[in-house]
C-alpha positions in Angstrom: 139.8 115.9 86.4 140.3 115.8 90.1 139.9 112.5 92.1 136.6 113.8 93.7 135.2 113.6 90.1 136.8 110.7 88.9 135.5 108.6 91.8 132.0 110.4 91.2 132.1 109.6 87.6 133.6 106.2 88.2 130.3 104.9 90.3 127.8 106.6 88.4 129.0 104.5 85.6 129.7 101.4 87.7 125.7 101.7 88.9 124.7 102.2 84.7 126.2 99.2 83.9 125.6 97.2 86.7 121.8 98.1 86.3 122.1 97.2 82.4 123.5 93.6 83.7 121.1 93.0 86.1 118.1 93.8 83.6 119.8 92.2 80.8 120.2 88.4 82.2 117.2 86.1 81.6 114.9 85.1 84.4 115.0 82.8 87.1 114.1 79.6 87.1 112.4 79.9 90.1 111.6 82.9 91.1 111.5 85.0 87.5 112.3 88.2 86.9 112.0 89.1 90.9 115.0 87.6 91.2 116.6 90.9 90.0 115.7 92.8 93.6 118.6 90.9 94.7 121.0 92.5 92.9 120.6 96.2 95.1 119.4 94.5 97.9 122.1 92.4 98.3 124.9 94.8 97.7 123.0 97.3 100.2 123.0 94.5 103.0 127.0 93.7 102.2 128.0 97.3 102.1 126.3 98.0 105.2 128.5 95.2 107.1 131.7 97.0 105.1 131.0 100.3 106.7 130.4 99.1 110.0 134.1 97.2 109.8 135.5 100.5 108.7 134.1 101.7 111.9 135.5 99.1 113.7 138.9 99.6 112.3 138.7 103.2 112.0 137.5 103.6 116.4 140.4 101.0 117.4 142.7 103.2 115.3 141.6 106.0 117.0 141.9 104.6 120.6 145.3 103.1 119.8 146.8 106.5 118.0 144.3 109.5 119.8 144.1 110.8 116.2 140.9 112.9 115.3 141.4 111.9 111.6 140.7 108.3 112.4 137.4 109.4 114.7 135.9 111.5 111.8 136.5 108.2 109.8 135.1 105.8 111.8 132.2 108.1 112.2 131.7 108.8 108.7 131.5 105.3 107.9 128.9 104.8 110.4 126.7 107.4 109.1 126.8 105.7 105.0 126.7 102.3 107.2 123.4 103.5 108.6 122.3 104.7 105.5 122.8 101.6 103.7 121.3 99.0 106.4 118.0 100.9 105.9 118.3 100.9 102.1 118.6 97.1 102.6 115.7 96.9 105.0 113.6 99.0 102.5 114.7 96.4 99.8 113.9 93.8 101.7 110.6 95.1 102.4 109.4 95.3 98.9 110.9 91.5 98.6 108.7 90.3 101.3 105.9 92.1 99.7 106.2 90.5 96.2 107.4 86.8 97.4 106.0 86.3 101.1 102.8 88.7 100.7 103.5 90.6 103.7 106.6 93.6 104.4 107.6 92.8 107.3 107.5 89.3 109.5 109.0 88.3 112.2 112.0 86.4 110.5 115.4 86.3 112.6 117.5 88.0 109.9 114.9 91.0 109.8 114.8 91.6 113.6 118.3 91.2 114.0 119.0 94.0 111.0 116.8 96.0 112.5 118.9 95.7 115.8 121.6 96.9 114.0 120.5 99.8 112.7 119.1 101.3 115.9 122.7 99.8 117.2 124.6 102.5 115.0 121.5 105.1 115.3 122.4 105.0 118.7 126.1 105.9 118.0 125.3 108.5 115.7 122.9 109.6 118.7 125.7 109.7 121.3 127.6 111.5 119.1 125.5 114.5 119.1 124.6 114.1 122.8 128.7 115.0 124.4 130.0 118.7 123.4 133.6 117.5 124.0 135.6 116.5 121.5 138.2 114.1 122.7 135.2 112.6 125.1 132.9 112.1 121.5 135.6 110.4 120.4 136.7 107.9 122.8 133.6 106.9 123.9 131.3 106.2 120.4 135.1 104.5 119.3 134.3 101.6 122.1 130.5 101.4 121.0 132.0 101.3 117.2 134.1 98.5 118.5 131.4 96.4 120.6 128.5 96.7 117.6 130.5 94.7 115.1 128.9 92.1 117.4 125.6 92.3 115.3 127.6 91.4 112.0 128.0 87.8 112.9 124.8 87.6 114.2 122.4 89.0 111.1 125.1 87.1 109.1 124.4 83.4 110.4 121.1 83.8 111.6 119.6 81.8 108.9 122.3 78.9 110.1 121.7 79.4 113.6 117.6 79.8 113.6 115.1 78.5 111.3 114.2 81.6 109.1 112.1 82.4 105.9 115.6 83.3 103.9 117.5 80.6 102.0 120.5 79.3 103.6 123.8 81.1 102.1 123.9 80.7 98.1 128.0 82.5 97.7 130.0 81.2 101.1 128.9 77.9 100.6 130.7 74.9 101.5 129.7 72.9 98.4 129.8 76.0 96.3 128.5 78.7 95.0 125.1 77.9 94.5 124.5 80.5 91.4 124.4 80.4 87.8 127.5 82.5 85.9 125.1 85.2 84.5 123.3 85.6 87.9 127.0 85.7 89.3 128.0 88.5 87.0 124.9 90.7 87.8 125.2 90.2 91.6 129.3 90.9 91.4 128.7 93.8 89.0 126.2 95.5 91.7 128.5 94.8 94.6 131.4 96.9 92.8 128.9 100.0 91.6 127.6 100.1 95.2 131.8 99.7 96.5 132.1 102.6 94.2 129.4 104.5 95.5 130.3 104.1 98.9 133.6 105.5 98.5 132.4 108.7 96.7 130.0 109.3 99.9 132.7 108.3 102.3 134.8 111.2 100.5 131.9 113.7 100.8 131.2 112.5 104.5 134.8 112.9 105.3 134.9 116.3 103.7 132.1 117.3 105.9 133.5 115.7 108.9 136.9 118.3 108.5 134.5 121.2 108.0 132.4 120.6 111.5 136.0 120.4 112.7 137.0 123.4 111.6 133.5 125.0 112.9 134.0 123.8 115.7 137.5 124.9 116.6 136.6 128.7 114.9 133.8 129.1 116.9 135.5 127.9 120.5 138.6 130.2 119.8 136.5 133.3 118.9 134.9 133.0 122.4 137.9 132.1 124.0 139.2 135.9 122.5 136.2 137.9 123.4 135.7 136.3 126.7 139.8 137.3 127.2 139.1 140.6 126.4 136.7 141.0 129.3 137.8 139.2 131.7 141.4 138.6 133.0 141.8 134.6 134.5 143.7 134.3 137.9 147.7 133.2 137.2 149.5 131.4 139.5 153.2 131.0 140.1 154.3 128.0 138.0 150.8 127.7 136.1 151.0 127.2 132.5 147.9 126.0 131.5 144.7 127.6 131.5 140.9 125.6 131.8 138.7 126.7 129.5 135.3 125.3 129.0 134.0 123.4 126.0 132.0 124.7 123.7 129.2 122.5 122.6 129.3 121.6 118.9 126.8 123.4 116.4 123.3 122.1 116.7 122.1 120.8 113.4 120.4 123.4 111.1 117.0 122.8 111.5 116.6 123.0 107.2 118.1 120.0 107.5 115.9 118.1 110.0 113.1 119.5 107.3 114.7 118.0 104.7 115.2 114.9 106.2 111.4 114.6 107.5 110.2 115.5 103.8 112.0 112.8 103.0 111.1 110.2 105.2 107.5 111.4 104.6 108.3 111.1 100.9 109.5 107.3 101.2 106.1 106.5 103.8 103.7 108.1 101.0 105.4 106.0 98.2 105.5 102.4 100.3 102.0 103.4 101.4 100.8 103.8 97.7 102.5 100.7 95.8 100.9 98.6 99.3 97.5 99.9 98.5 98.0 99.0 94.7 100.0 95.6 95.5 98.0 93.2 94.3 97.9 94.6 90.7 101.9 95.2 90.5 103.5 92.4 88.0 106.8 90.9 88.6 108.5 93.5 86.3 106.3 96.9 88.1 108.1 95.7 91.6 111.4 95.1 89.9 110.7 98.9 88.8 109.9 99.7 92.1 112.8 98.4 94.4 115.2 99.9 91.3 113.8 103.1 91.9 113.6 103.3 95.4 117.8 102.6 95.6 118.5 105.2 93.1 116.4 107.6 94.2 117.9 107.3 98.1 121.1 107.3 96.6 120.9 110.1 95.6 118.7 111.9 98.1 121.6 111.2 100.1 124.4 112.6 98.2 122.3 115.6 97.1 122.0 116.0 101.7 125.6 115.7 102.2 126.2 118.1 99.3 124.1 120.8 100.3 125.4 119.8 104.4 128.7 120.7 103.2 127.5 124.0 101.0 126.3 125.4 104.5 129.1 123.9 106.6 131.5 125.5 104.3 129.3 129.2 104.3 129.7 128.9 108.2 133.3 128.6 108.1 134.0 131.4 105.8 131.7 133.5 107.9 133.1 132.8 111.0 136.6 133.5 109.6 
């Protein structure tokens, strides 16, 4: 078994047995058997912050060495970090539907999340906006660095403003305010989801070589057919030639479908289960946020599978 699969098969049955924890404890005192949304809403929330410290380390790596490798790992991580802030905010949704009546208020904590995630939208966005590498690189590294700003702030907005979450129940100064079995459920979810967030940090990784490699085919192919037609001026003592860069591959535009039939997918389902709320027991919207993590989960693997399949096809084509 290679480590790809291990890792793979690791987290799939990290997520089985987390979910048979979570559904196996008994309910809440207060809250019931909603209480369970925590457990993949939370985990989504903390692995978003863990991604967007990888970034952090990985772009002051990156300034510090000039390595690529730690660029395409910084960026990686920002692209699952993404991906897991607005699993959290869709999480949190439902839970403001099924406790607060409403999906989305005001609150601090949700404005500031959402801050974030068009934070490190925007560095995914600047990313595909500058054709040079080394230029990519260096700049989205110092907006990897300056965003981990937002971490504090979602983080200790329910100390710093008054907000419709509870105050912090794990780093607590008098303790942690949970019972063991609710402990067990919430610490059995955060490792599945650590699990899961390596095996897509692998496959974004993976992909991240491959538009490399793309990349670097594609700009020395028309480097040799543009030096077969034309010869460029030497001078006495010159050893270095300017070439221009070559912009990096627009993004296949099956992909931008696929990612629209999704998002119209997720709209459709939210808009359905709000027209239906009032009829959902306690158990239908435990169903509900369960299915909507597992199903993004993997919606997103099954993308950066089939990203790589055609990544991969390019390369062999191109060489």
């Amino acid at each position: 078994m290679t480590r790809s699969r291990f890792f793979e098969f690791a987290a799939v049955a990290a997520v089985a047995a987390a979910l048979a924890v979570a559904l196996g404890i008994g309910e809440e005192r207060t809250m019931g058997n909603l209480a369970r949304v925590l457990f993949v809403h939370v985990p989504s929330a903390w692995l978003a912050y863990l991604s967007f410290v990888v970034t952090l380390v990985g772009s002051g790596l990156y300034l510090r060495t000039k390595d690529l490798r730690w660029d395409r790992f910084a960026a990686s991580s920002a692209e699952v970090g993404v991906f897991f802030t607005t699993l959290a905010i869709a999480l949190g949704m439902i839970w403001g539907r099924s406790t607060w009546g409403v999906w989305w208020t005001w609150d601090a904590r949700l404005v500031l999340t959402a801050v974030m995630l068009f934070v490190y939208l925007g560095y995914l966005a600047l990313r595909r906006s500058i054709p040079d590498r080394l230029a990519r690189a260096r700049r989205s590294a110092w907006l990897g660095i300056l965003g981990i700003v937002q971490i504090p702030l979602v983080h200790f907005s329910v100390v710093w403003w008054r907000t419709l979450h509870q105050q912090a129940t794990i780093f607590n100064t008098e303790g942690m305010q949970m019972d063991w079995p609710f402990r067990s459920a919430l610490f059995a979810g955060l490792a599945a989801y650590t699990l899961v967030y390596v095996v897509l940090m692998r496959r974004r990784i993976e992909l991240a070589r491959l538009e490399d490699r793309f990349e670097d085919l594609v700009a020395a192919e028309e480097r040799e057919v543009a030096g077969e037609a034309v010869t460029a001026p030497r001078y006495e003592g010159s050893t270095e030639l300017e070439i221009e860069e070559t912009p990096p591959p627009a993004r296949s535009r099956r992909a931008v479908v696929l990612a629209l039939a999704i998002a119209a997918f997720l709209v459709a389902a939210v808009a359905v289960v709000s027209s239906q709320a009032t009829s959902l027991s306690r158990w239908g919207w435990v169903a509900y946020a369960y299915t909507v993590a597992y199903v993004a989960m993997l919606t997103y693997v099954a993308w950066l599978a089939w990203r790589i399949t055609v990544t991969r096809r390019r390369v062999e084509e191109v060489s």
